[in-house]
C-alpha positions as CSV (number, residue, x, y, z in Angstrom):
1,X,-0.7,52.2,-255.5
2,X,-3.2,51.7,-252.9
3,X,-5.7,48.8,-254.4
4,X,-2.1,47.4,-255.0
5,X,-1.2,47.3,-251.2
6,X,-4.8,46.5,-250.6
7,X,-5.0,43.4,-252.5
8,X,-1.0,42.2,-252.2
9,X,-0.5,42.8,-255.7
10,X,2.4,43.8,-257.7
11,X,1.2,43.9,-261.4
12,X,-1.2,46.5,-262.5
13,X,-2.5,43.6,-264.7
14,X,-2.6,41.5,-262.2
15,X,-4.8,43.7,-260.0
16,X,-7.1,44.8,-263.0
17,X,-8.0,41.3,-263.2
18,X,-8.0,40.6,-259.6
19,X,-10.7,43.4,-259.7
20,X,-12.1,42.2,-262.6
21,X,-13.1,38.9,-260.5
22,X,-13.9,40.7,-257.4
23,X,-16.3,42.9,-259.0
24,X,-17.4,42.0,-262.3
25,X,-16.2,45.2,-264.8
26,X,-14.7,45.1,-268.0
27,X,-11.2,46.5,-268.6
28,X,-12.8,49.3,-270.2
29,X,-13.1,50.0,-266.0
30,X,-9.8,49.8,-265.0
31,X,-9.4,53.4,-263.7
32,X,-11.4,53.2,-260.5
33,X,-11.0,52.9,-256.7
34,X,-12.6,50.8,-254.1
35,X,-14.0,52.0,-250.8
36,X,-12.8,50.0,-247.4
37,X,-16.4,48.7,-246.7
38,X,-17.5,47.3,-250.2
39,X,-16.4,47.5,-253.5
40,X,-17.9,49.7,-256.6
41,X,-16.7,51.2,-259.9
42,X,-15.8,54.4,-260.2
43,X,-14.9,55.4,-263.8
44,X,-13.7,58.1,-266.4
45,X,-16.4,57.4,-268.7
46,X,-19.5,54.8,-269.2
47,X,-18.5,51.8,-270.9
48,X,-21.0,51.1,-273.3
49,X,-23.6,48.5,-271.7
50,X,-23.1,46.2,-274.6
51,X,-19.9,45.2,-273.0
52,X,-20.7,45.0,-269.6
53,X,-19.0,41.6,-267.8
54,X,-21.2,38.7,-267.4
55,X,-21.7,37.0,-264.2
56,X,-20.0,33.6,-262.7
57,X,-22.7,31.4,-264.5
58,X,-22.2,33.3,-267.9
59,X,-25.5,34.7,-267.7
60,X,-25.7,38.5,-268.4
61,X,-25.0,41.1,-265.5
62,X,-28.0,43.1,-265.1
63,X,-26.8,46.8,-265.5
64,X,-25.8,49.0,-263.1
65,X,-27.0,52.2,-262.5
66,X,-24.7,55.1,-263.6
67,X,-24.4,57.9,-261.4
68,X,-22.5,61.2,-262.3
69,X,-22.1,63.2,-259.5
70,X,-20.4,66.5,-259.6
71,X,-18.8,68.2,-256.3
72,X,-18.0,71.7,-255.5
73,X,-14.1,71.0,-256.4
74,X,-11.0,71.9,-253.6
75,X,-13.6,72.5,-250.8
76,X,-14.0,70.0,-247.5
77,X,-17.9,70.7,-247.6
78,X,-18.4,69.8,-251.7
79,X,-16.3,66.9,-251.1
80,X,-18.0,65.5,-247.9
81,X,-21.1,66.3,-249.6
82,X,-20.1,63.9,-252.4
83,X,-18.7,61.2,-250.0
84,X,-22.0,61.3,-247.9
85,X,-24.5,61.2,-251.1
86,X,-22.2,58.7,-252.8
87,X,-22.7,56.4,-249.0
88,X,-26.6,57.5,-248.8
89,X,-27.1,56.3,-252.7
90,X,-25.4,53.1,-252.0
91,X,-27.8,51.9,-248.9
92,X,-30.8,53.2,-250.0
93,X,-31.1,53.0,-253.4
94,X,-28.7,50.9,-255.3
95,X,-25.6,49.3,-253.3
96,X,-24.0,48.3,-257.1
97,X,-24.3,51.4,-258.7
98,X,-21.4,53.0,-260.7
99,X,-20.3,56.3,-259.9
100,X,-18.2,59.0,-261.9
101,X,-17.4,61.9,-260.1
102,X,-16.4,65.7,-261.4
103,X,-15.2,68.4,-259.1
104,X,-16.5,71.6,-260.4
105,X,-14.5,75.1,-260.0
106,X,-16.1,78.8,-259.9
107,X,-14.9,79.6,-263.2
108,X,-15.3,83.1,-265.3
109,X,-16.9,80.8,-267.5
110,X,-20.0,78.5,-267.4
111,X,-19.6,75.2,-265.6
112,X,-22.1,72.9,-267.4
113,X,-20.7,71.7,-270.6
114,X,-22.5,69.8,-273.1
115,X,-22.5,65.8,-272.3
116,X,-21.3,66.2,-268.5
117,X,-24.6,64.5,-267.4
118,X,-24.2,61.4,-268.8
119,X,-25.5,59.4,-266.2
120,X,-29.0,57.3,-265.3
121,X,-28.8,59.5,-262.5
122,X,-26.9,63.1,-262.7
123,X,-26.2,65.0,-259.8
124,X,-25.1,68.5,-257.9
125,X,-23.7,69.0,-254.1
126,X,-22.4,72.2,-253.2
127,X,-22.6,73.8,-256.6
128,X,-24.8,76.0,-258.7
129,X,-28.4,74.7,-260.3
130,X,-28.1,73.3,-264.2
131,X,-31.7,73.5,-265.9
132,X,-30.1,70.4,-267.9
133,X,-33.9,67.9,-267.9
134,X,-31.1,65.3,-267.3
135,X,-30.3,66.5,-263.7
136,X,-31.9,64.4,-261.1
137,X,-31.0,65.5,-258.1
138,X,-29.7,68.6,-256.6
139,X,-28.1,70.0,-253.1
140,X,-27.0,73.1,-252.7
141,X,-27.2,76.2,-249.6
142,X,-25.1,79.2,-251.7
143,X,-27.2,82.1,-251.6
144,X,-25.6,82.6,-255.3
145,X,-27.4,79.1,-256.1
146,X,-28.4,80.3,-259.8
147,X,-26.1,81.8,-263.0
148,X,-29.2,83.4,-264.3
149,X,-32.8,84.7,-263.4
150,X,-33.8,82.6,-266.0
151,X,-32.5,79.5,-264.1
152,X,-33.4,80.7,-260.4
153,X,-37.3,80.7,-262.0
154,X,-36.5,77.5,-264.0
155,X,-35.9,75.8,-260.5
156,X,-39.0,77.5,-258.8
157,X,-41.3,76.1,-262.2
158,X,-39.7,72.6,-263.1
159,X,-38.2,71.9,-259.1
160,X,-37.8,68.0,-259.2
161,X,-38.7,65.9,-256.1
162,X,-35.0,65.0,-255.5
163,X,-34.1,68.8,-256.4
164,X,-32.9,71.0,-252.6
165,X,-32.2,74.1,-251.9
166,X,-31.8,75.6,-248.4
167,X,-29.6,78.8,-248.3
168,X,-30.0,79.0,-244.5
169,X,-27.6,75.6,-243.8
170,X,-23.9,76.2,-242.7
171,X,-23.3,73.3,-245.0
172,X,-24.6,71.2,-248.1
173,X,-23.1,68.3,-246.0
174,X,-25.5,69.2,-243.3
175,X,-28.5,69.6,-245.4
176,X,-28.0,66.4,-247.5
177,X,-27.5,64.7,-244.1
178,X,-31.0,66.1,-242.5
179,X,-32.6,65.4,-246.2
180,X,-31.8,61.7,-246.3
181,X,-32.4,61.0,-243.1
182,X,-35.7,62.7,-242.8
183,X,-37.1,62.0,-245.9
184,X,-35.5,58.6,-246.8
185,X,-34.5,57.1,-243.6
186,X,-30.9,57.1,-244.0
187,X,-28.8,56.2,-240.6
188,X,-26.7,59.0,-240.2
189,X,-25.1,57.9,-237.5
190,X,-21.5,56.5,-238.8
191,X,-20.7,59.9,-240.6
192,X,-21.8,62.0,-237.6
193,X,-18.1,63.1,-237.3
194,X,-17.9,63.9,-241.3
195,X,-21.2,65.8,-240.8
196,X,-20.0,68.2,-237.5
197,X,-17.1,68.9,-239.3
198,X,-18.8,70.0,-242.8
199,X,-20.5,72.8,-240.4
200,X,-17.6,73.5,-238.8
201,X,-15.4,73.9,-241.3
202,X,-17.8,75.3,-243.9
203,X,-19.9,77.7,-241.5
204,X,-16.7,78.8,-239.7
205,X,-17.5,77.4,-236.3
206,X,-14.6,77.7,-235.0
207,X,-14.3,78.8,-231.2
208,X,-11.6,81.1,-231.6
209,X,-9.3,81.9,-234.5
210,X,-6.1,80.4,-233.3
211,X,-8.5,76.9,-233.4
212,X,-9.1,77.7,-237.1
213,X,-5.2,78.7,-238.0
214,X,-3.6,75.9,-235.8
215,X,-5.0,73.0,-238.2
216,X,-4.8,70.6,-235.5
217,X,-7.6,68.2,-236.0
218,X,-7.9,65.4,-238.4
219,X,-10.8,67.5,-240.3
220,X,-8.5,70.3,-240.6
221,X,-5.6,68.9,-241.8
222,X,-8.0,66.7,-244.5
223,X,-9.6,70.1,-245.6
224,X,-6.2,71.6,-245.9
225,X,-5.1,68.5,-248.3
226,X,-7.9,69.1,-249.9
227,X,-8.2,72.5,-250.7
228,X,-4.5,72.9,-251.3
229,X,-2.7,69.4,-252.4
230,X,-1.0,69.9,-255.8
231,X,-3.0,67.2,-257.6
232,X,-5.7,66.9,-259.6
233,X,-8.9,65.3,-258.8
234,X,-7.1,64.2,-255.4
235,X,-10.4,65.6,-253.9
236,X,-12.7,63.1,-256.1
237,X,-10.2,60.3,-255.6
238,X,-10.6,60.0,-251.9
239,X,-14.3,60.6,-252.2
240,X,-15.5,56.6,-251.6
241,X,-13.1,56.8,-249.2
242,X,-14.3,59.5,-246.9
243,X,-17.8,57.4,-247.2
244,X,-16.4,55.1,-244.7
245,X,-13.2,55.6,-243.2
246,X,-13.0,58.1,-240.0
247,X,-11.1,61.3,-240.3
248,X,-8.1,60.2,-238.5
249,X,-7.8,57.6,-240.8
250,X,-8.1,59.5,-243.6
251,X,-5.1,61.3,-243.1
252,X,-3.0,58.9,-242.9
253,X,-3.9,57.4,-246.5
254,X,-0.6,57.5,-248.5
255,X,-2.3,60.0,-250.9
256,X,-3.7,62.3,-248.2
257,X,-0.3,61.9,-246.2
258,X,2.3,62.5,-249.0
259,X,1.3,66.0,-249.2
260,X,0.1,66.7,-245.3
261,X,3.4,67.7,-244.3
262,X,4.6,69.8,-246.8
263,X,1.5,71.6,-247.0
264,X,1.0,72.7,-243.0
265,X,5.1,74.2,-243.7
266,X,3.6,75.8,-246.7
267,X,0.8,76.7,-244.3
268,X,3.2,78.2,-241.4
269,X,4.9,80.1,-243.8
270,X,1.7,81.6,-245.4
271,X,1.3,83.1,-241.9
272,X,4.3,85.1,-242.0
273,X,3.6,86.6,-245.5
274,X,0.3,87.8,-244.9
275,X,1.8,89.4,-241.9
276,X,3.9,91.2,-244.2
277,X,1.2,91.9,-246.8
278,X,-1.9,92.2,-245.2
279,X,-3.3,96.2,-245.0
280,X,-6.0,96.6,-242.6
281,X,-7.3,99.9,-241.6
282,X,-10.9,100.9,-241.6
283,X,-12.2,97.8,-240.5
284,X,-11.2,96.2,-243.6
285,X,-7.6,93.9,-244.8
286,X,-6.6,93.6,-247.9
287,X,-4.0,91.9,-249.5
288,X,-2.7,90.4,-252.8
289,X,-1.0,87.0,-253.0
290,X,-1.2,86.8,-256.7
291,X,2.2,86.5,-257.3
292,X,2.4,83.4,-255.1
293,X,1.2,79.8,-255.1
294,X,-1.0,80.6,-252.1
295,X,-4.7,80.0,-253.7
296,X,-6.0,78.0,-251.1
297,X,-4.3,80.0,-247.8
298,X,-6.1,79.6,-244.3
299,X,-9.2,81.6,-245.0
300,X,-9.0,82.2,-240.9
301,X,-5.2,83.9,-241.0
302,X,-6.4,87.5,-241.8
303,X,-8.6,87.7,-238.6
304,X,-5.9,85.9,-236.2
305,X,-3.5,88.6,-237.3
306,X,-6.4,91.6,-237.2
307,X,-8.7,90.4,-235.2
308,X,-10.7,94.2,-234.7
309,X,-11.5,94.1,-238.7
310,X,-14.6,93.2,-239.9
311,X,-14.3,92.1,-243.6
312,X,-10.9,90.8,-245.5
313,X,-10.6,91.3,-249.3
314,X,-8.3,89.8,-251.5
315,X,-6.5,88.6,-254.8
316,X,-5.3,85.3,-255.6
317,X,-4.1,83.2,-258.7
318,X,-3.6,79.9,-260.2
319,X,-3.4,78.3,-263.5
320,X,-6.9,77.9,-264.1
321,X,-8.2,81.3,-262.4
322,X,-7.6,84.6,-261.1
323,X,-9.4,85.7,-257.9
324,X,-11.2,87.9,-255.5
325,X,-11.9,86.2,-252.2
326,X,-14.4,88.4,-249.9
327,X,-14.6,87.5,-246.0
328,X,-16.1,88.3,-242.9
329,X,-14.8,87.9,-239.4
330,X,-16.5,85.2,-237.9
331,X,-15.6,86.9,-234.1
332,X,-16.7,90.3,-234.7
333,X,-19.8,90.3,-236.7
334,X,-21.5,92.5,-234.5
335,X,-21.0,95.4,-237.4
336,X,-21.0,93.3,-240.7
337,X,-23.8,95.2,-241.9
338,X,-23.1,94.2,-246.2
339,X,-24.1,90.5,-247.9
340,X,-20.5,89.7,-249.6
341,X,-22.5,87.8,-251.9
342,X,-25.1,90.5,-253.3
343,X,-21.4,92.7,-253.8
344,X,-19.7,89.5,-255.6
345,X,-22.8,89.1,-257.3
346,X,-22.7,92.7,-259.5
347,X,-19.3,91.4,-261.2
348,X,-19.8,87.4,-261.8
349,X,-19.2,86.1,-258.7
350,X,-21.3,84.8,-255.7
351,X,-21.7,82.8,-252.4
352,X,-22.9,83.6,-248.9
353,X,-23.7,86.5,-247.0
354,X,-21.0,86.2,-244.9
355,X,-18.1,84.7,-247.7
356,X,-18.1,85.4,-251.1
357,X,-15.8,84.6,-254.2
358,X,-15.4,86.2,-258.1
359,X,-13.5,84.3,-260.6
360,X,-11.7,85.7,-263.8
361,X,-9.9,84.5,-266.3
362,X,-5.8,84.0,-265.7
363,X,-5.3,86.4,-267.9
364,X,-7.6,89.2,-266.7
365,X,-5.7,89.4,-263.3
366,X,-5.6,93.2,-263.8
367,X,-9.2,93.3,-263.5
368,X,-9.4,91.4,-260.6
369,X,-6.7,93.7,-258.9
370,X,-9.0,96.4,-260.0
371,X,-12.5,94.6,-258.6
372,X,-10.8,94.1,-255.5
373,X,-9.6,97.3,-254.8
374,X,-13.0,98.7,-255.5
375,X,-14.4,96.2,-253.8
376,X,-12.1,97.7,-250.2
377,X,-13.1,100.7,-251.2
378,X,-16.8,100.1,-250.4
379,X,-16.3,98.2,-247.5
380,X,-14.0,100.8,-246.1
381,X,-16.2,103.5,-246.6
């Protein structure tokens, strides 16, 4: 347990009320993690504020503000979105404020569910626009930004003052970044790092693609932990974290380093096996890990091992999804003449012009075999 090792504590009781003392919440708070620079709550669900700890002189604790914040799920960029809003909130708007946070997954069904936004202050990075009244603020760059017409004018009509939407940044990271510093003089400065590598890793940036397959860098090997670690919520976990720590740290948290290992063998071996299965011809590779646990595979492998092709397409599957992944190569875009999202777009899907994703059902995995095939098809022709 790592508030355990933090604090020198054996008992779980024993730290709750540690915590309890050290930052004033009720045991109705107990699930929550602290960041290295200063501590706040992070919890499953709003205690009611009727029972809301009272301070050292027994009078009672002004409320904190509750802030849901909801992530693009398994992806460095929606997570180091979350980390840096989470850090920008905190210094320039309320240092005490309790946060709950939800990774969000491209799903074939809708992602806002009744009583998600739960919050005094409810809020997107990296993931598609809710016309909920109770959203208050809003980040996102996807070029599939909207579900619906109806919400894409919803936004244009009703756009709140904290509501952003720039489809020409690399990364949300980036464009909460220039947004909070530009408009409410947030100091940037100490997640510089965390912001380079957002572009980098979200905008493939990558000089060549042995830099992008080789996973070398502390960035790399977080986004691979992220994207791939066999946990859930590890991403939102680590969140108050990343707000603070540097990326070399990072990795070597327990809970980002019990799976580091295993994963870049899991990674080396992916390698070989789209060796085997990858088909490119036409300008075009296609392949189908379905049958594998390879979801989150090095986007960048298809292009190291065919580097003339122009587009990748192909089909994965997990427990919660099956689905159609859509690439471009980021070294030979000279003749990437299609938008992967505007395709993605016609069955559910969406993203950039350059990457693009459609997600179906576990069950409907024919369909996406079919899609995807179809999908080769037009990019071959």
């Amino acid at each position: 347990m790592i508030l355990a090792e933090y604090f020198a504590i054996d008992s779980p009781m024993a730290l709750v009320g540690t915590l309890q003392n050290r930052v004033a919440v009720p045991l109705a708070c107990a699930d929550f993690c602290l960041t290295s620079e200063s501590p706040t709550c992070i919890v499953k669900s709003f205690a009611p504020r009727k029972i809301r700890a009272e301070g050292e002189k027994g009078a009672l604790r002004p409320d904190m503000t509750r802030v849901r914040l909801c992530f693009h799920d398994r992806c460095f960029d929606g997570t180091a979105s979350a980390a840096l809003f989470y850090r920008f909130y905190r210094e320039r708007f309320d240092s005490s404020a309790e946060f709950h946070f939800s990774g969000m997954t491209h799903r074939a069904v809708p992602p806002w569910e009744g009583g998600l936004f739960d919050g005094d202050e409810n809020v997107i990075v990296d993931f598609k626009y809710s016309n909920s009244p109770k959203l208050t603020w809003w980040f996102d760059h996807h070029q599939s930004a909207f579900l619906t017409p109806e919400d894409a004018r919803h936004f244009r009509e009703h756009r709140g003052p904290h509501m952003f939407y720039e489809p020409d940044y690399r990364s949300c990271t980036k464009l909460i970044a220039t947004v909070a510093k530009e408009k409410f003089g947030f100091d940037t400065r100490p997640v510089e790092d965390l912001i380079h590598w957002g572009d980098i890793i979200d905008g493939a940036q990558y000089p060549t693609p042995q830099s992008a397959v080789d996973i070398a860098e502390p960035a790399t090997q977080l986004a691979l932990v992220i994207e791939a670690a066999p946990e859930d919520n590890l991403p939102a976990r680590i969140i108050p974290e990343l707000a603070y720590r540097p990326l070399a740290d990072m990795i070597k948290l327990p809970l980002v380093a019990q799976y580091l290992g295993p994963l870049l063998e899991r990674h080396r071996r992916s390698i070989e096996i789209l060796r085997q299965r990858a088909e490119a011809r036409d300008n075009v590779i296609f392949f189908d890990v379905s049958d594998l646990d390879l979801e989150g595979y090095n986007k960048f492998i298809p292009y190291l091992l065919h580097p003339a092709c122009v587009y990748s397409v192909s089909v994965s599957a997990s427990a919660m999804r099956a689905k159609v992944s859509l690439g471009t190569n980021p070294w030979n875009q000279a003749s990437a003449d299609k938008n992967l999202a505007s395709l993605a777009e016609k069955f559910g899907g969406g993203g950039h012009a350059r990457v693009a994703a459609i997600s179906f059902e576990p069950s409907d995995l024919p369909r996406a075999r079919e899609v995807a095939r179809e999908l080769t098809a037009v990019l071959r022709a």
